[in-house]
mmCIF file as gemmi writes it, N, C-alpha and C atoms, coordinates in Angstrom:
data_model
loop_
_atom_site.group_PDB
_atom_site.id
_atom_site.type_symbol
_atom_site.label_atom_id
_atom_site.label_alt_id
_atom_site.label_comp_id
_atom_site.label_asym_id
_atom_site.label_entity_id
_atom_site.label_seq_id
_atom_site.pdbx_PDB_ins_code
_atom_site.Cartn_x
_atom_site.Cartn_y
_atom_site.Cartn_z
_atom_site.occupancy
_atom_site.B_iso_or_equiv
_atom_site.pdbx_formal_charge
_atom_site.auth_seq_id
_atom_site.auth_asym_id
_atom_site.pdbx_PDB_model_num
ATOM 1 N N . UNK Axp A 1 ? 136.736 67.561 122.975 1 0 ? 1 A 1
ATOM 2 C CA . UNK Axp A 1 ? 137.047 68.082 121.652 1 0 ? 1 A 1
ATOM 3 C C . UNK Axp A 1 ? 135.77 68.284 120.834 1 0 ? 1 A 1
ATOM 4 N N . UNK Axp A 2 ? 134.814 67.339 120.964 1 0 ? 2 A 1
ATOM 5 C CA . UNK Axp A 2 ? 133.416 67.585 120.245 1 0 ? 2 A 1
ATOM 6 C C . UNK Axp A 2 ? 132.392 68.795 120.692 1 0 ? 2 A 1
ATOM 7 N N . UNK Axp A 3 ? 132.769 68.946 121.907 1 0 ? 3 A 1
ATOM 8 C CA . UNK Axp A 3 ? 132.181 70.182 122.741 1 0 ? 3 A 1
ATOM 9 C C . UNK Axp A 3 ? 132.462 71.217 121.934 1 0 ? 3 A 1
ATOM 10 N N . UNK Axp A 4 ? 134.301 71.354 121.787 1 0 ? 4 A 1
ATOM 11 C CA . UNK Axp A 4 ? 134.744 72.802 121.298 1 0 ? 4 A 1
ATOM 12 C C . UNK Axp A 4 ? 134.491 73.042 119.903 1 0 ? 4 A 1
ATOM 13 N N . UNK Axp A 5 ? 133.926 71.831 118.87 1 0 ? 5 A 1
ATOM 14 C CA . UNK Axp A 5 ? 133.644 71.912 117.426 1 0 ? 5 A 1
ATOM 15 C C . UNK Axp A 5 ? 132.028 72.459 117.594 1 0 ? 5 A 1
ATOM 16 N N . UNK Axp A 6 ? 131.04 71.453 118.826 1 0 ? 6 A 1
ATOM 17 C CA . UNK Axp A 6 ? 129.924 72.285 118.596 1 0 ? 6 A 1
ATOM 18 C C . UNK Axp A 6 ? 129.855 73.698 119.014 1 0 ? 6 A 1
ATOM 19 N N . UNK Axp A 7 ? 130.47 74.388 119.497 1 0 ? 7 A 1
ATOM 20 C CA . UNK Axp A 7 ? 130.835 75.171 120.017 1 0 ? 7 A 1
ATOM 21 C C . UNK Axp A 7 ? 130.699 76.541 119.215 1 0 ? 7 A 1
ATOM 22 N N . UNK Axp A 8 ? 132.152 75.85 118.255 1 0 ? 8 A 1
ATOM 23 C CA . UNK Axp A 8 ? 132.071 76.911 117.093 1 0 ? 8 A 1
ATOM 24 C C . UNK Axp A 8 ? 131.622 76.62 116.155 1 0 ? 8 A 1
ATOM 25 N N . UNK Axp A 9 ? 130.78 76.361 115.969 1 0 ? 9 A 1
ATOM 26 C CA . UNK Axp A 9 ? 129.455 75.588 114.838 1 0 ? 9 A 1
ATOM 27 C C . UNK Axp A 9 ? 128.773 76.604 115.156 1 0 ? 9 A 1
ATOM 28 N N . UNK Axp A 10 ? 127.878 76.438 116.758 1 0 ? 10 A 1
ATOM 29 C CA . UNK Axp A 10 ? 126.993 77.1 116.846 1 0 ? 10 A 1
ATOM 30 C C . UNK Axp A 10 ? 127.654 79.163 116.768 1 0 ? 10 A 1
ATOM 31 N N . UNK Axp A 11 ? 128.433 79.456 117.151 1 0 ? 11 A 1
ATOM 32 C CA . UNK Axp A 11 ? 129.202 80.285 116.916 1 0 ? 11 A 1
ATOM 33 C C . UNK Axp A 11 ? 129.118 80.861 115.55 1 0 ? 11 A 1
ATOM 34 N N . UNK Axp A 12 ? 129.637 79.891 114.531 1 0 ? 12 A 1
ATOM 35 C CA . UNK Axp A 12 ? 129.309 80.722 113.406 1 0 ? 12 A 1
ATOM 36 C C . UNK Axp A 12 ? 128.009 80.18 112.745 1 0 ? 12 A 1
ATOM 37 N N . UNK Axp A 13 ? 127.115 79.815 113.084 1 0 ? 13 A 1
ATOM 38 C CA . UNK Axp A 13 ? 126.197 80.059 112.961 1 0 ? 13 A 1
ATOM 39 C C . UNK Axp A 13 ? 125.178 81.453 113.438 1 0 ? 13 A 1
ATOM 40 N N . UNK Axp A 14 ? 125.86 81.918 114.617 1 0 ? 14 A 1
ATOM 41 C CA . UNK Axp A 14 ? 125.218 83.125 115.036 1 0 ? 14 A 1
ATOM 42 C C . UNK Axp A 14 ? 125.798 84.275 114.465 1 0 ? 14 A 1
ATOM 43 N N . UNK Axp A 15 ? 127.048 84.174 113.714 1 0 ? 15 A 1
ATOM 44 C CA . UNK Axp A 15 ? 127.41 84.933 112.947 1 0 ? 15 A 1
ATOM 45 C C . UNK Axp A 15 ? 126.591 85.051 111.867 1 0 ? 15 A 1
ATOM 46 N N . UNK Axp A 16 ? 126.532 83.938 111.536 1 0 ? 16 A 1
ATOM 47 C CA . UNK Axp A 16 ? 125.601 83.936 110.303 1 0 ? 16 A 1
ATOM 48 C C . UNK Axp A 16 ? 124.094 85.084 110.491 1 0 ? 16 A 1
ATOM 49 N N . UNK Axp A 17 ? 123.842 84.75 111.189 1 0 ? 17 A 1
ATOM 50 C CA . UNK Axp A 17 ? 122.267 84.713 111.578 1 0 ? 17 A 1
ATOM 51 C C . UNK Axp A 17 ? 122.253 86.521 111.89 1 0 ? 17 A 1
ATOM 52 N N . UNK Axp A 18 ? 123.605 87.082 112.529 1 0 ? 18 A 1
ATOM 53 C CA . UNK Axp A 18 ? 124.256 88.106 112.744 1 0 ? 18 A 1
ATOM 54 C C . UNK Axp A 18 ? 124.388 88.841 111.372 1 0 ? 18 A 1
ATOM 55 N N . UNK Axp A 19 ? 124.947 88.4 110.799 1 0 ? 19 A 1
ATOM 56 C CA . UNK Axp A 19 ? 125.221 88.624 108.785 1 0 ? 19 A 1
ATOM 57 C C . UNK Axp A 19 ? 123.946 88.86 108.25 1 0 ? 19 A 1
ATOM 58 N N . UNK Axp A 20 ? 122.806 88.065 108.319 1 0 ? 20 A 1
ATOM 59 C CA . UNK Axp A 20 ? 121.771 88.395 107.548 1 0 ? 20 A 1
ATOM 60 C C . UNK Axp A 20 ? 120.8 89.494 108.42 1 0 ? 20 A 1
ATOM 61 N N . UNK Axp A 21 ? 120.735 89.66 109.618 1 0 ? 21 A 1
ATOM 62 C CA . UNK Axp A 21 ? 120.167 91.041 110.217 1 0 ? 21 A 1
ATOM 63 C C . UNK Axp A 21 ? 120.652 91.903 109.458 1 0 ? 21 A 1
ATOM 64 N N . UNK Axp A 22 ? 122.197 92.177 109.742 1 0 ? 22 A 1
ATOM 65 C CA . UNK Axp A 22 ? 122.738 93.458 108.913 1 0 ? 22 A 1
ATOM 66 C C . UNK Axp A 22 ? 122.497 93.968 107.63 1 0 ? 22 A 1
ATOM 67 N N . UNK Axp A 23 ? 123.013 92.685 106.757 1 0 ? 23 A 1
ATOM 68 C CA . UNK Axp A 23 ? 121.95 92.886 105.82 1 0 ? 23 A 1
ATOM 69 C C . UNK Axp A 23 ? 121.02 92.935 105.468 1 0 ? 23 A 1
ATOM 70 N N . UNK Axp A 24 ? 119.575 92.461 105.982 1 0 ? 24 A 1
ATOM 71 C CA . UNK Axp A 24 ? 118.4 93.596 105.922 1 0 ? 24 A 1
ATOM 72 C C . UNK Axp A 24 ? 118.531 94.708 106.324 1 0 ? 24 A 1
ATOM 73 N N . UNK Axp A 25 ? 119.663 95.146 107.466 1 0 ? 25 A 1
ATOM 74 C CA . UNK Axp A 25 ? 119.316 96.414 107.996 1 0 ? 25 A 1
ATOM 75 C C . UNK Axp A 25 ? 120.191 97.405 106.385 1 0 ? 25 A 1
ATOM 76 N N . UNK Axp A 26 ? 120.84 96.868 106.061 1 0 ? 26 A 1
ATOM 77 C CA . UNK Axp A 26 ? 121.526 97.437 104.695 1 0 ? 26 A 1
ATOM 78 C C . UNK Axp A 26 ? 120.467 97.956 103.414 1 0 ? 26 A 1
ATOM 79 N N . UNK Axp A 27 ? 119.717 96.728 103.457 1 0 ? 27 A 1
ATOM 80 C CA . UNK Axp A 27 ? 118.57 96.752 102.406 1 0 ? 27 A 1
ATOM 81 C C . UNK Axp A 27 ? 117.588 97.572 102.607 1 0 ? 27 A 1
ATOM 82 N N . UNK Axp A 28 ? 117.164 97.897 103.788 1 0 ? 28 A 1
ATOM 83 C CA . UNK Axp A 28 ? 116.378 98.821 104.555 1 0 ? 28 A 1
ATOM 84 C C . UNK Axp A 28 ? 116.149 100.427 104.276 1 0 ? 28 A 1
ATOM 85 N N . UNK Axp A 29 ? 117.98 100.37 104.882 1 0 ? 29 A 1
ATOM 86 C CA . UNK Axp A 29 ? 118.039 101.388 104.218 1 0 ? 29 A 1
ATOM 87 C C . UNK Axp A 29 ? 118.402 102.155 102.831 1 0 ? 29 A 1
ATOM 88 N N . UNK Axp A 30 ? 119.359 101.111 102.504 1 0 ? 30 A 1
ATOM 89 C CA . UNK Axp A 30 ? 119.055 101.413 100.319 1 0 ? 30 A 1
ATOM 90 C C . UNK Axp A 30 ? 117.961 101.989 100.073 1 0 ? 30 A 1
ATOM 91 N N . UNK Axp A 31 ? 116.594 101.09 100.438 1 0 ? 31 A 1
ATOM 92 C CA . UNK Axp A 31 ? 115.597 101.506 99.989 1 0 ? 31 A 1
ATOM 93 C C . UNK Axp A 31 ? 114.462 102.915 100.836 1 0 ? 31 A 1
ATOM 94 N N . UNK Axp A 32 ? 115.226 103.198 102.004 1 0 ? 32 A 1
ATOM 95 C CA . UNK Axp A 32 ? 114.888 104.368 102.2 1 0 ? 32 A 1
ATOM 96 C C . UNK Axp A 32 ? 115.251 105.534 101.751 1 0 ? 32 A 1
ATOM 97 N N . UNK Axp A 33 ? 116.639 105.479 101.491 1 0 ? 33 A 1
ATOM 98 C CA . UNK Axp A 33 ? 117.234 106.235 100.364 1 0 ? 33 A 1
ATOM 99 C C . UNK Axp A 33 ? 116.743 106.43 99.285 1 0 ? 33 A 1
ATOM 100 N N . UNK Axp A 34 ? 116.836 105.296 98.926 1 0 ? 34 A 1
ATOM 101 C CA . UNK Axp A 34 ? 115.787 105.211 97.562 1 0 ? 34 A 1
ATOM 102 C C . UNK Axp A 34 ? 114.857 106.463 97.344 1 0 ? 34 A 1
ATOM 103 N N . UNK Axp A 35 ? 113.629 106.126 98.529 1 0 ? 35 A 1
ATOM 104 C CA . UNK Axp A 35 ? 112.291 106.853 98.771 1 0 ? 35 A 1
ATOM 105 C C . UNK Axp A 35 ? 112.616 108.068 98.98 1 0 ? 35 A 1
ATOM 106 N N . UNK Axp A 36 ? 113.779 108.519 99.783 1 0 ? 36 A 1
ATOM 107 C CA . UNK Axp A 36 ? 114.263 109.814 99.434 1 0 ? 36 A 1
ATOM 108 C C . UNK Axp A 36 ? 114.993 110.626 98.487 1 0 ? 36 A 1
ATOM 109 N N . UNK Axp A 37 ? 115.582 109.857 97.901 1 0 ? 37 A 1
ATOM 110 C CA . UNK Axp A 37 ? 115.604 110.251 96.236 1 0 ? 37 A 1
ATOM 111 C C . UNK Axp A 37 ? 114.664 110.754 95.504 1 0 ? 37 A 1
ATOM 112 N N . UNK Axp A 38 ? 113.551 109.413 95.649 1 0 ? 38 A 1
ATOM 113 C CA . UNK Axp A 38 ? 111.816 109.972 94.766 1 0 ? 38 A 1
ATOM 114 C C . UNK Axp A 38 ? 111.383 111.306 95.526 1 0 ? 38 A 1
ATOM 115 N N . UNK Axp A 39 ? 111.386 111.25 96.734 1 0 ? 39 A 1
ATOM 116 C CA . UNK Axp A 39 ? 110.674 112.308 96.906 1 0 ? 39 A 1
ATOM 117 C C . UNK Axp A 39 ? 111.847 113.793 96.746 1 0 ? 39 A 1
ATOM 118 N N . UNK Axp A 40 ? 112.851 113.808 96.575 1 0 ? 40 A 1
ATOM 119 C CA . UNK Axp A 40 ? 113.972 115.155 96.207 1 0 ? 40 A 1
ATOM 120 C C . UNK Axp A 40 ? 113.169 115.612 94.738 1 0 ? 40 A 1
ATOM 121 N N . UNK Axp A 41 ? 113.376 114.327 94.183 1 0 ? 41 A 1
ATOM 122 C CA . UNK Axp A 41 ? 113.338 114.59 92.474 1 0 ? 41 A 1
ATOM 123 C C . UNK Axp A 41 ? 111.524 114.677 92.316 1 0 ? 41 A 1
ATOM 124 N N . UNK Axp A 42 ? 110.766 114.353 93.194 1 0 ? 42 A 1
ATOM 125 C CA . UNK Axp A 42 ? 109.269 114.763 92.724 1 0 ? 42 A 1
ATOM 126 C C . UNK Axp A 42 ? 108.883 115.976 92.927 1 0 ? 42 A 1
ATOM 127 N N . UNK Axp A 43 ? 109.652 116.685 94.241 1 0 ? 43 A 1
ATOM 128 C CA . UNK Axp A 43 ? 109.659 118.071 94.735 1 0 ? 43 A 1
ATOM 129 C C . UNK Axp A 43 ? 110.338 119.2 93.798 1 0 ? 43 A 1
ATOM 130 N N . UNK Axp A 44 ? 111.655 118.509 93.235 1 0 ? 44 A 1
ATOM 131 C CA . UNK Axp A 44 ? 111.95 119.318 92.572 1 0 ? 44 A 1
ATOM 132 C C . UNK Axp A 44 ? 111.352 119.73 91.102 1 0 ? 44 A 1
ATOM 133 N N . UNK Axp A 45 ? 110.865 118.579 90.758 1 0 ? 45 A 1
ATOM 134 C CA . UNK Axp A 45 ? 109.97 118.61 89.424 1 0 ? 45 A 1
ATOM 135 C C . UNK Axp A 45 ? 108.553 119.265 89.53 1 0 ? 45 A 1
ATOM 136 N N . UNK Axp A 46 ? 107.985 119.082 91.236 1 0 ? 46 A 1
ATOM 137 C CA . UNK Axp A 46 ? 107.071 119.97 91.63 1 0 ? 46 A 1
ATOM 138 C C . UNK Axp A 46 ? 107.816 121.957 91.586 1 0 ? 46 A 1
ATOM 139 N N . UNK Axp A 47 ? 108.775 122.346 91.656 1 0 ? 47 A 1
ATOM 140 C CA . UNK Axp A 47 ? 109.467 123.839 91.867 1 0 ? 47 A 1
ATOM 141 C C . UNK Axp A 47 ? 109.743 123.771 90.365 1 0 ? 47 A 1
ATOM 142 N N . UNK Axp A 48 ? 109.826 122.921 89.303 1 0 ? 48 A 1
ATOM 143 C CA . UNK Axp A 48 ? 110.097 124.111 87.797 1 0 ? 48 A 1
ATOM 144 C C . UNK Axp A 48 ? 108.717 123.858 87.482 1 0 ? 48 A 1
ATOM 145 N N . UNK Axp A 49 ? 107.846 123.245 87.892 1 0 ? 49 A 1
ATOM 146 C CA . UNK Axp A 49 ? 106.231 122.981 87.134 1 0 ? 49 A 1
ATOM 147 C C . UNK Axp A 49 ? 105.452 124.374 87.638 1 0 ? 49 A 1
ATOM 148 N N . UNK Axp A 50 ? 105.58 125.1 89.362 1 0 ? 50 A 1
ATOM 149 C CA . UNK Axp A 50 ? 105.362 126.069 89.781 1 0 ? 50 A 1
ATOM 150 C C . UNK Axp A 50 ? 106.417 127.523 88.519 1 0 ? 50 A 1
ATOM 151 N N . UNK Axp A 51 ? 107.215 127.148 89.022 1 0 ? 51 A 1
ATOM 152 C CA . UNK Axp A 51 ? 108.115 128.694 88.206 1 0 ? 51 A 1
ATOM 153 C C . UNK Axp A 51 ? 107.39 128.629 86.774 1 0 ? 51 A 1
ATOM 154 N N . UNK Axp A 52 ? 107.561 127.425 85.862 1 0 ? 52 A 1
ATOM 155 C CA . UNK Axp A 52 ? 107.32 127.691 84.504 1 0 ? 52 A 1
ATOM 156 C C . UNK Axp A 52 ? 105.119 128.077 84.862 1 0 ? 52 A 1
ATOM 157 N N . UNK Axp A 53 ? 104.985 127.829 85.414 1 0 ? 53 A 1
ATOM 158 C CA . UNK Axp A 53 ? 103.681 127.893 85.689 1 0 ? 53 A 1
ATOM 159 C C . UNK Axp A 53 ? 103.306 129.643 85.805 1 0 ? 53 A 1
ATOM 160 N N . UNK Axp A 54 ? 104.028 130.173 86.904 1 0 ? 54 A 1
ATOM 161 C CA . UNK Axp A 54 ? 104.081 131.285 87.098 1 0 ? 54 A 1
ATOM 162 C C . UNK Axp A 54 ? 104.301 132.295 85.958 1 0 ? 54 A 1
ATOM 163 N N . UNK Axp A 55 ? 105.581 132.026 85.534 1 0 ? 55 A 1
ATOM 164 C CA . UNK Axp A 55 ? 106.451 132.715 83.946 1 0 ? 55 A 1
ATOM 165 C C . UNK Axp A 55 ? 105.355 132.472 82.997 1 0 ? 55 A 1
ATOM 166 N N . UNK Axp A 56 ? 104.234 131.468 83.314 1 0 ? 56 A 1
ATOM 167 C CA . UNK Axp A 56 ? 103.423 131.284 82.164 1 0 ? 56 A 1
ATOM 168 C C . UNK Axp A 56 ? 102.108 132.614 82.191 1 0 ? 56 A 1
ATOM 169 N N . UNK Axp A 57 ? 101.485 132.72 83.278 1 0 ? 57 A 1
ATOM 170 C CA . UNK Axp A 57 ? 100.322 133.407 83.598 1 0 ? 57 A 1
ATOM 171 C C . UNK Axp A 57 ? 100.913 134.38 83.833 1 0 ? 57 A 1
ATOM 172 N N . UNK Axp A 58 ? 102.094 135.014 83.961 1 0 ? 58 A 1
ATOM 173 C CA . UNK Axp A 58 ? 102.008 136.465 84.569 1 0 ? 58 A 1
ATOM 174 C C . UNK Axp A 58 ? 102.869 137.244 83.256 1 0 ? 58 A 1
């Protein structure tokens, strides 16, 4: 009977251990997202700085 308690001890413990991979792999990517967000919105703020740039000199 003490066998089958360490058993599932160690068990959910590897769940555990299972749980927090994922969640870095979660966090990971949030924040790659993230970085692709910045770079949508820096590009796009780079395309009206060109147009109004253009509309300006010509």
């Amino acid at each position: 009977m003490l066998g089958l308690a360490e058993g599932l001890l160690s068990l959910a413990e590897g769940l555990l251990d299972l749980a927090e991979v994922v969640l870095g792999l979660a966090e990971s990517l949030l924040d790659l997202v993230k970085g692709l967000l910045g770079l949508q919105q820096a590009l796009n703020i780079w395309k009206v700085y060109n147009l109004l740039s253009f509309e300006f000199y010509s």
